[in-house]
N, C-alpha and C positions, 0 to 999 in steps of 0.2 A: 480290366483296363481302367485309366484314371484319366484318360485322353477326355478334354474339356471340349466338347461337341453341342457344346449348348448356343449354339447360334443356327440360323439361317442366311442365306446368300438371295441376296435383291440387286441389280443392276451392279454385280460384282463386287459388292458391301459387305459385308457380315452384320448382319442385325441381331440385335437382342431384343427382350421384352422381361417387362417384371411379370408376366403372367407367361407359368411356366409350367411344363406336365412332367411329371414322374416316368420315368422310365423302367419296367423293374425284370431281372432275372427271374423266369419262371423255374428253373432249378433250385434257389433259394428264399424267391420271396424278399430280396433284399434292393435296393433303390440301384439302379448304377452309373444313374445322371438324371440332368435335365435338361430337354428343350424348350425352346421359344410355342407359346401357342399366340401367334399372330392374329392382329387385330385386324379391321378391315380397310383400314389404311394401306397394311403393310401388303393388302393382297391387291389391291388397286396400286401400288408402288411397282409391285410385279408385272402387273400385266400394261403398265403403264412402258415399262424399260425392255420388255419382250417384244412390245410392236413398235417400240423407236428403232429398238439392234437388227431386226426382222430386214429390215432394206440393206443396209452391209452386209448381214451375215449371207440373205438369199443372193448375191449377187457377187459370194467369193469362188473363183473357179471350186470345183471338187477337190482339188490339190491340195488348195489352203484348208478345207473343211479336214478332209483324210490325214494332214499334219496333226491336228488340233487331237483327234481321234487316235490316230497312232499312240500320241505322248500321255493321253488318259490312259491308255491299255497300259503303258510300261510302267506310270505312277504305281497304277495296283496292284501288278504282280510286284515290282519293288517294295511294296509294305503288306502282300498279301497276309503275312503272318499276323500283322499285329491287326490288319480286316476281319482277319476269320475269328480272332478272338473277342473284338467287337460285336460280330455276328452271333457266337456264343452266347456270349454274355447276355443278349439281347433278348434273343430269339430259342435258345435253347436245345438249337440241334449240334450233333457232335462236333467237335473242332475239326476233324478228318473231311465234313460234309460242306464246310464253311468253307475250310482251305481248299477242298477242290471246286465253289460255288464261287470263287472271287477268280479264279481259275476261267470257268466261265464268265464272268462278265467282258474280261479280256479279250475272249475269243469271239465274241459276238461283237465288242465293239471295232477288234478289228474287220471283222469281216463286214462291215455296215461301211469302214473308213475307206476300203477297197469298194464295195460297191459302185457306193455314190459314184464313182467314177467311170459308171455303165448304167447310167440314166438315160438310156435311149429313146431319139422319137421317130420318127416314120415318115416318109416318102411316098406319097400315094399316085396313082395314074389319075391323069386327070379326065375330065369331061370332056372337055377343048380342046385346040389349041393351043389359044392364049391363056390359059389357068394352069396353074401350079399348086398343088395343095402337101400340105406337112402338117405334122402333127408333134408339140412339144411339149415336155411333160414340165411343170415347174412346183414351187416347194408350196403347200398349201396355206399356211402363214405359223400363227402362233398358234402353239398346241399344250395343252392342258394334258397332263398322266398322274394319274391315279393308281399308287401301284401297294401291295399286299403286304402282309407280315410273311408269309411261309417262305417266299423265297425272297426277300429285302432286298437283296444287293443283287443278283439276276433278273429281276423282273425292272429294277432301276436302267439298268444295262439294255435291256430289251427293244424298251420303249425311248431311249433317250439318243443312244446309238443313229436308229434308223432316223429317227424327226432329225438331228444334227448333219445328220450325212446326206437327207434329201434340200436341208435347207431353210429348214425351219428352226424357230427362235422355242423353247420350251417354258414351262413352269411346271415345276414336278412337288407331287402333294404323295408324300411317305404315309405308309401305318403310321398311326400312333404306338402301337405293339412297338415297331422294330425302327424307330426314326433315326436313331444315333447313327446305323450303319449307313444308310442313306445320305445323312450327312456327311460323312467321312468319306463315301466316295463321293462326292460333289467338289468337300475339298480340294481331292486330286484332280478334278475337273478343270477347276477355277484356278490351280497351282499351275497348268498349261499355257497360263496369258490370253487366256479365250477373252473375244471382246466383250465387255460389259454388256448386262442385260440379256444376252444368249442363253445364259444355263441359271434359270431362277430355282431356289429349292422354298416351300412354305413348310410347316408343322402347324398344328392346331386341329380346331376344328373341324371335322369331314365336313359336314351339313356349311358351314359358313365357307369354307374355300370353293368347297362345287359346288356351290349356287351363286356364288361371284363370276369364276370363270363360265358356268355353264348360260349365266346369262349375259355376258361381256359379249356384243357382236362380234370383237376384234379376236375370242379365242375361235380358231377357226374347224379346231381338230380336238374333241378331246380321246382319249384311253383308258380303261378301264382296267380293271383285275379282282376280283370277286367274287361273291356269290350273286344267284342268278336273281334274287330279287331286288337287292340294289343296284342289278344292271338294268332290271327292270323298270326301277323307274329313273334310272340317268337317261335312258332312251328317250323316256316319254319329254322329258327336258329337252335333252336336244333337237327334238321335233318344232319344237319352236321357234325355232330357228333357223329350223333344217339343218342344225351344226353336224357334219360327220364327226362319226362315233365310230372306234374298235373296241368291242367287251369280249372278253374273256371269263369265262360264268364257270359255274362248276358244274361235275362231271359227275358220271354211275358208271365209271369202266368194268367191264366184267374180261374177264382172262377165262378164253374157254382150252378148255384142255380137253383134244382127241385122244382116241386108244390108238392112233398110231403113233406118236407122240414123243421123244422121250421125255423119260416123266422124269430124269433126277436135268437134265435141261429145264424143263419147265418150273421144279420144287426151286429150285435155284432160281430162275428168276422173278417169280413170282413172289417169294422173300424177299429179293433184294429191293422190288418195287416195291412191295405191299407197306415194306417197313421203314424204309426212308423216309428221313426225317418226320419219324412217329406217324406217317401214313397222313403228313396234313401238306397232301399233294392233291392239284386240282387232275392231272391226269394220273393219277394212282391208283393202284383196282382197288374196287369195290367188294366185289362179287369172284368168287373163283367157281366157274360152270365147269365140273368133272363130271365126263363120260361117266355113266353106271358101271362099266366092265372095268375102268380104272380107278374109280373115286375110293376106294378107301387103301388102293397101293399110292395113290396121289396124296392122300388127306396125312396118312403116316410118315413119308417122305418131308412133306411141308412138314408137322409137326416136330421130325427130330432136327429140321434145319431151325424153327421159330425156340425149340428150348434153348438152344447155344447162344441165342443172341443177348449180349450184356445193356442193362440199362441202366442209367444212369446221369450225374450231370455229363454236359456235353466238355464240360473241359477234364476228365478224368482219364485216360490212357487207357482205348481199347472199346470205349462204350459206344454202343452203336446204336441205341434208342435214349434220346432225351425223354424231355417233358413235354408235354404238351401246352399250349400259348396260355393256357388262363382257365377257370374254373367254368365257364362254359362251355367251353372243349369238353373238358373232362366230364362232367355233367351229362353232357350228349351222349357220351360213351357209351357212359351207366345207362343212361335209358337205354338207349338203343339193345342193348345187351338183356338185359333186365325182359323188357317186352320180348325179344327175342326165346328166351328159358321159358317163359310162360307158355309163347304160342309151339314148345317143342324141340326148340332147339337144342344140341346137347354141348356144352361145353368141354374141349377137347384138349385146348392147353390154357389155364393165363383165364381170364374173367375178372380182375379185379385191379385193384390198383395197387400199385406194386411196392415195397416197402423202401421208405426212404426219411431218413428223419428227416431233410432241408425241405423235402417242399410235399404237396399231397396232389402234386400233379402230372405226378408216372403213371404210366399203366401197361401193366404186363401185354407182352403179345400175345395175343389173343386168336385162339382158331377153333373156330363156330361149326359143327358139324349138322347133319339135319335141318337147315335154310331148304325154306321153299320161297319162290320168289316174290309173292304174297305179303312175305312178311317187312316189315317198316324199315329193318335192318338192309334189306336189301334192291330197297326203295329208296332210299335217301343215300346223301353222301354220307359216313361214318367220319370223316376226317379224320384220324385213329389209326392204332395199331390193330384193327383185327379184322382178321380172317375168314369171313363166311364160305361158307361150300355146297356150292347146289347142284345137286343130281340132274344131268338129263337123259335121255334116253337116244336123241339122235342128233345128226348136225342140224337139221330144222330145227328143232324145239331149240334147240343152244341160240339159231340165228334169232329166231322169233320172241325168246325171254329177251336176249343185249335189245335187242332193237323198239321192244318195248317201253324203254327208258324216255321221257320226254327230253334228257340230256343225249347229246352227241360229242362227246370230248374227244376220248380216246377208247380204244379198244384193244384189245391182245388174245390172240390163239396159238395153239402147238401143233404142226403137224408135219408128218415128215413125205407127205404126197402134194406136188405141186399141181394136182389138178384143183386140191382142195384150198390150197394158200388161191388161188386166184378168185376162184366159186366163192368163200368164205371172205374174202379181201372186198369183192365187189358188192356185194348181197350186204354188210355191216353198214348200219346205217350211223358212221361217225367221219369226224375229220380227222384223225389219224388212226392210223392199224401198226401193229407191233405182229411181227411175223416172227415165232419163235425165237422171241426177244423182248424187252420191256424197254428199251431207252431210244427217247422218241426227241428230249430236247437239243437239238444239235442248230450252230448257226447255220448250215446250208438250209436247212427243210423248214417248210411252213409250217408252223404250230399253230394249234387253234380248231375250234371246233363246228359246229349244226347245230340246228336244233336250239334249244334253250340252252346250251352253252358257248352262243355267243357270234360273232360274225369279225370278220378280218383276221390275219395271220402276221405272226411275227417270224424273225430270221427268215433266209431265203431271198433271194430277189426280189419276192414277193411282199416282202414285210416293208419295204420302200413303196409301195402302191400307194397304203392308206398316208401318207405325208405328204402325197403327190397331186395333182389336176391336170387330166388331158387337157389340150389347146390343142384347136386345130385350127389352121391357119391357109385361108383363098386367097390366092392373089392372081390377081387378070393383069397379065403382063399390056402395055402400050402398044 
């Protein structure tokens, strides 16, 4: 795409800067624009124009807000096509994954535009008499988001949606990886006539933009989206202020697979998850735990589904694993794999990086057999295309390896006895469960996880809470 996205939006402005970052295609290696890295003026401009619009905006019925909302949702599907190739270009996951990812940002932001308009508060009984007590929920002010490379354009959607629809005024800080897409849909944000200062977008640097907002009294809410040690220390930041914080940290999902099970249900979804968007999903498995009686009709199954898969750039017809974001990524891989062969493990399909003359940042899918849980590979997040496979012996041992994890993201099992879906649902010690199934990010349900990855939920009812502050309210009638 040739779309000039080199600006940013401050108090409904487009600003530029002569200090500017590289944007680059990890399928090629080649530059595909540039944005603004903003100076600390321009981030103090921001949060200067956020907490002037903050008293209009909190104080427009839900009606007006849910218009504003609606007309973002229609902007993007009306230019989804030429979004997702943005997001390609970008980001490097298939055009097919892009197109149905802008897809979703639509569908969450209408359903946050409906919402807002079921901000309910409460009636209580009173003590007295003459007392009356209510409880009302109002928008908690300006909010600071912080959001990822791997999904750019849905995690923008996420966090921007629900802050706009309970009431609050935003400043949203993109990857550097994936900023242009970010941009482009603010665009269509700011193309709705939204009132100035409402919907800020910054670029630049991580460390200089979150340590402006995070120590600005006036941001009152920030978001996060990461890994679990720089949510690590945003917390410790926001402590100081007592600012609320929602993080979203990363995840060691294991997909445990029963011998009641079907296993070509399970090989199927456990591909589909494992390998989307090259497996650089926060709630994407990790670890695939196969029952002893079934693991190596499971392990074969996965493997003839993981051969067929084409990889390649994401804008090429039919390819269903990209690149991976950057030579750190890739890097990780290798190790992790690498250490893994050492300590036994036997490689099954894929181990390597995958041939491609534009970039050195493919890597074949990958399916690891002989993982014992021990090992580093299936202790950390892989972020990656591959596959580990760990033998257990019973549904304990299955429960007691997942829950080992110091992460609680997400989780997935197979089984086709409902005594076990409940026992096995309630006993996993994560914030979501995938019941003989993998697709868990939908706008009605709460997303989000325990543990060290993370605290608050997006979409659902629920994801309007963290944008929210009870009030309650005594009143001693005369």
């Amino acid at each position: 795409m040739t779309l000039d996205l080199n600006h940013n939006w401050i108090n409904g402005e487009k600003i530029q800067t002569d200090n500017t970052i590289s944007v680059v295609n990890p399928a090629n290696n080649q530059v595909v624009g540039e944005v603004p890295s903003v100076y600390e003026e321009h981030i103090q401009d921001a949060i200067d124009s956020a907490s002037k619009a903050f008293e209009k905006w909190s104080n427009n019925t839900a009606e007006t807000r849910q218009f504003y909302l609606e007309e973002w949702a229609k902007n993007l599907l009306d230019k989804q096509d030429s979004l997702a190739k943005i997001m390609t270009e970008e980001q490097g996951k298939p055009y097919a994954e892009a197109f149905g990812e802008v897809e979703v940002c639509a569908k969450f932001i209408r359903w946050f535009a409906e919402e807002g308009k079921r901000i309910y508060g409460e009636i209580i009984p009173p003590s007295s008499e003459n007392q009356r007590i209510s409880v009302i929920k109002q928008p908690v002010g300006v909010c600071g988001l912080i959001t990822p490379w791997n999904f750019p354009g849905a995690m923008v959607a996420r966090k921007v949606a629900p802050a706009l629809a309970a009431g609050c005024t935003v400043i949203v800080k993109p990857s550097s990886e994936t900023p242009r897409i970010a941009i482009a849909i603010f665009d269509e944000l700011i193309a709705t006539g939204i009132d100035r200062g409402v919907a800020n977008i910054l670029t630049g640097s991580s460390t200089l933009i979150s340590d402006k907002l995070f120590n600005d009294e006036r941001i009152k809410k920030m978001s996060f989206t990461g890994s679990t040690n720089i949510g690590k220390t945003l917390m410790s930041k926001a402590s100081e202020q007592v600012k609320r914080i929602s993080l979203e940290l990363g995840g060691n999902a294991p997909a445990i697979v029963l011998p009641d099970s079907n296993l070509d249900n399970a090989a199927d979804a456990i591909v589909d998850n494992k390998f989307e968007n090259s497996g650089q999903m926060c709630n994407g498995i990790n670890t695939v735990l196969a029952h002893e009686d079934i693991k190596e009709t499971l392990t074969q199954k996965i493997i003839e589904r993981v051969n067929k898969i084409k990889v390649g750039p994401g804008d090429q017809e039919g390819t269903q694993v990209g690149p991976l974001i950057n030579e750190k990524a890739i890097d990780k891989v290798e190790s992790l794999i690498l250490e893994a062969k050492k300590q036994g493990a036997k490689i099954e399909t894929g181990g390597a990086k995958a041939d491609n003359s534009t970039s050195d940042l493919f890597y074949q899918p990958t399916v690891i057999s002989n993982v014992k849980h021990s090992m580093t590979i299936a202790q950390e997040e892989i972020f990656g295309p591959v596959a580990p496979i760990i033998a257990f012996k019973n549904e304990n041992e299955a429960i007691e390896i997942a829950n080992a994890s110091p992460y609680g993201l997400a989780a997935y099992f197979f089984s086709n006895d409902i005594n076990t879906v409940y026992r096995v649902s309630e006993k996993l010690e994560f914030g979501m469960i995938g019941v003989n199934g993998t697709q868990l990010s939908v706008p009605q349900a709460p997303f989000g996880g325990i543990k060290e990855s993370g605290m608050g939920r997006e979409g659902s009812h629920y994801g309007l809470d963290g944008f929210l502050e009870l009030k309650y309210i005594s009143l001693s009638l005369n």
